[in-house]
C-alpha positions in Angstrom: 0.0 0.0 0.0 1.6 3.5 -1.3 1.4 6.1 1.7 1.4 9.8 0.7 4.0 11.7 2.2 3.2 15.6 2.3 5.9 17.5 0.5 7.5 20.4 2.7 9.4 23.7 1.8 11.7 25.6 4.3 11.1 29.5 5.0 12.3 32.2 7.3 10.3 33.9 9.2 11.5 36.8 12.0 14.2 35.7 11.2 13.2 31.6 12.3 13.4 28.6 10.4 9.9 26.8 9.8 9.0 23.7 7.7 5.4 23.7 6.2 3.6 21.7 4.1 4.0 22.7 0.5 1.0 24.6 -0.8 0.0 25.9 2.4 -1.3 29.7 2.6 1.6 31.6 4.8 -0.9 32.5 7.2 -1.8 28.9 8.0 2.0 28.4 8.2 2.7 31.0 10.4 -0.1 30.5 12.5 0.7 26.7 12.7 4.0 27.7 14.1 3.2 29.9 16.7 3.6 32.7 14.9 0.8 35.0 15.3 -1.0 37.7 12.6 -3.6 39.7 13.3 -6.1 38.0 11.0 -10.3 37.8 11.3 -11.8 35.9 7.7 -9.7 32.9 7.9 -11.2 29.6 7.9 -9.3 26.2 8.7 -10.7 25.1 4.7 -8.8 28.2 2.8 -6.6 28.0 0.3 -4.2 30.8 -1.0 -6.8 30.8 -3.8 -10.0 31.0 -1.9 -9.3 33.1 1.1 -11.2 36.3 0.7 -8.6 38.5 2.6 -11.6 40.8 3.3 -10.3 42.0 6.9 -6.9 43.4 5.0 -5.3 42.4 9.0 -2.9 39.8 7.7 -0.7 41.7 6.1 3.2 40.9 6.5 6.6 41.7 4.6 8.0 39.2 1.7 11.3 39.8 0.7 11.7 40.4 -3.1 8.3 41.2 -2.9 7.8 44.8 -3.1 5.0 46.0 -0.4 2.8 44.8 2.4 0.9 41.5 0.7 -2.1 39.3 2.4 -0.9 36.3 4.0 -3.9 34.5 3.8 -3.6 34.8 -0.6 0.0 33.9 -0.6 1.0 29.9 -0.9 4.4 29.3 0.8 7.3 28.4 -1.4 11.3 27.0 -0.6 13.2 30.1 0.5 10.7 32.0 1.6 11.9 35.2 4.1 9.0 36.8 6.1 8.9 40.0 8.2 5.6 39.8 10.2 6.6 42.5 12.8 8.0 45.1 11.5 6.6 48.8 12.6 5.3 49.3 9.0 3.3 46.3 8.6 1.9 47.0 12.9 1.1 50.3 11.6 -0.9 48.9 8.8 -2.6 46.6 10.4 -3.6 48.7 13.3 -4.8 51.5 10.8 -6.9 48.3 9.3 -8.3 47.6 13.1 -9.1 51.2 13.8 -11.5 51.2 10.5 -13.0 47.7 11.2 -13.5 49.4 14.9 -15.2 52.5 12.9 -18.2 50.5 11.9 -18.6 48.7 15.2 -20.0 49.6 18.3 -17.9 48.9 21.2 -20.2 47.2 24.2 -18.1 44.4 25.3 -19.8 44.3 28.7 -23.1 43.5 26.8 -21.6 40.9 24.4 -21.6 37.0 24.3 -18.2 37.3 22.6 -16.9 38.8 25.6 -13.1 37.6 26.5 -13.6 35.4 23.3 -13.6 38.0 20.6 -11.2 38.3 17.8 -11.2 42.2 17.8 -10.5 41.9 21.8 -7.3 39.3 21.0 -6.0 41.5 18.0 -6.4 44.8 20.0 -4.1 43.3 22.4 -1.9 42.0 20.4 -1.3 45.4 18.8 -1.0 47.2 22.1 -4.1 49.3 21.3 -7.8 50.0 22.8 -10.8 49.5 21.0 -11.2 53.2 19.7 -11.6 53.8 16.5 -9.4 56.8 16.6 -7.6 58.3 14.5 -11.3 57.7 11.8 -14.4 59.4 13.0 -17.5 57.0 14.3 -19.2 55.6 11.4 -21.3 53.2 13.1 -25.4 54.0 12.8 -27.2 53.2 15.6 -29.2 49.9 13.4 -31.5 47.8 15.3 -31.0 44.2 16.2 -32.9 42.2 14.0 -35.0 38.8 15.3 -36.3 38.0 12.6 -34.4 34.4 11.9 -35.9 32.0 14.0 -32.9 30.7 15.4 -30.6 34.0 16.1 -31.2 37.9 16.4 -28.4 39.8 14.0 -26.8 42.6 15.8 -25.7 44.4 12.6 -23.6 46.9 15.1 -21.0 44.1 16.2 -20.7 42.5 12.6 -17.5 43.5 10.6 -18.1 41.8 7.7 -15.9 39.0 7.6 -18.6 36.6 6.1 -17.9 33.6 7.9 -21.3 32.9 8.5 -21.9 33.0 4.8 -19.4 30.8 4.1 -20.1 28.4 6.8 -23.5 28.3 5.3 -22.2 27.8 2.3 -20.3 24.7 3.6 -22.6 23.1 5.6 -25.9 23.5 3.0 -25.8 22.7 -1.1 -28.1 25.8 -0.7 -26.4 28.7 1.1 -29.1 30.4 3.3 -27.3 33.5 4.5 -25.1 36.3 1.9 -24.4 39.6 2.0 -26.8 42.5 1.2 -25.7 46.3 0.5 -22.6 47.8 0.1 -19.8 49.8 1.9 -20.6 50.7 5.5 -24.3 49.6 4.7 -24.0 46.1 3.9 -25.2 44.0 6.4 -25.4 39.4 6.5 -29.3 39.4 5.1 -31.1 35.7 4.8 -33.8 34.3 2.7 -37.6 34.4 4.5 -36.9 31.2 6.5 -39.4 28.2 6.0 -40.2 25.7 7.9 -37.0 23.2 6.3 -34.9 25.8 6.5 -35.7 26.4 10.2 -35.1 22.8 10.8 -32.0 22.7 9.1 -31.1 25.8 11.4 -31.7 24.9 14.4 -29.7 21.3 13.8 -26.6 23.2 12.6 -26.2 26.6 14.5 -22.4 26.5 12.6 -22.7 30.2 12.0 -23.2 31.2 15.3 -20.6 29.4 16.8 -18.5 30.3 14.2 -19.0 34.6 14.1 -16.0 36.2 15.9 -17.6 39.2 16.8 -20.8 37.9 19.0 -23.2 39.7 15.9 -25.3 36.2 16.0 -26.6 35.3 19.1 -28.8 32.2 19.6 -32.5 32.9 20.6 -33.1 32.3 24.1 -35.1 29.3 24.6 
């Protein structure tokens, strides 16, 4: 019986040597090692070529490369040499927080994600608060809607990563969630749930657990 072995490349990254599986985004590398990037659309199934790199967080250094590039899109190759800390890129990607942060209102105390949110962990990480300064407040005050008979949407903690879209997208031949508007407006809209898709809902409950942001909460029973 012929066994598969996973081909690897060697790269350098902050100036460490890694081995990674060959074809594997350098965000999944990096993250797999221990080395941490500010990142809040990944999912476990991307590929360089699938990973929206909507967040614009992941950003690192590639030498030969010329600018910042989304680590998440890029495929690690033999040789690789990776700056994921340098003040340029934390600039960037706190510049890329503090906009994510314009369009969401801060109420941690309030939130089920609280202590487990992504924008708590990368705020730390960076060294900064959750103000959205130096951009002015964008956020609108919009209502939480209950409409979906499994979770209320609280359009005011989304950021837009579409996780829950994609999940959906996994988990159902028929994705039941997607975005609607644009810009600051868009918002995660669904179809007018029937009674299958409530059932099918209310088994899975993927995109709730799955949101980094608490902007799905399950119904209280």
């Amino acid at each position: 019986m012929n066994t598969a072995v996973a081909q690897t490349v060697s790269l350098t990254v902050n100036h460490r040597a890694i081995q990674v599986e060959k074809g594997a985004s350098l965000l999944s590398a990096c993250l797999d090692a221990g080395i941490f990037i500010p990142h809040l659309c990944r999912m476990e199934t991307d590929t360089p070529e699938t990973a929206p790199a909507s967040c614009r967080l992941c950003l690192v250094e590639i030498e030969g490369i010329s600018g910042p590039v989304t680590s998440c899109t890029v495929a690690v190759s033999e040789g690789m040499v990776v700056r994921t800390d340098t003040p340029e890129i934390k600039d960037l990607q706190i510049q890329a927080l503090k906009f994510l942060l314009s369009v969401h209102k801060v109420d941690c105390r309030h939130c089920p994600a609280n202590k487990a949110c992504a924008l708590q962990d990368i705020a730390a990480f960076l060294g900064v608060g959750l103000s959205c300064k130096p951009y002015d407040k964008l956020v609108k005050d919009n209502p939480v809607d209950p409409s979906h008979p499994v979770f209320d949407y609280y359009p005011n903690r989304c950021v837009h990563c579409g996780i829950c879209i994609r999940t959906c997208a996994q988990v159902n031949s028929v994705p039941l969630l997607t975005f609607a508007g644009r810009g600051i407006e868009m918002k995660m809209g669904y179809f007018d749930p029937g009674p299958d898709t409530c059932t099918c809902c209310l088994e899975c409950k993927k995109c709730i657990e799955n949101c980094p942001t608490g902007a799905l909460a399950k119904k209280n029973p």
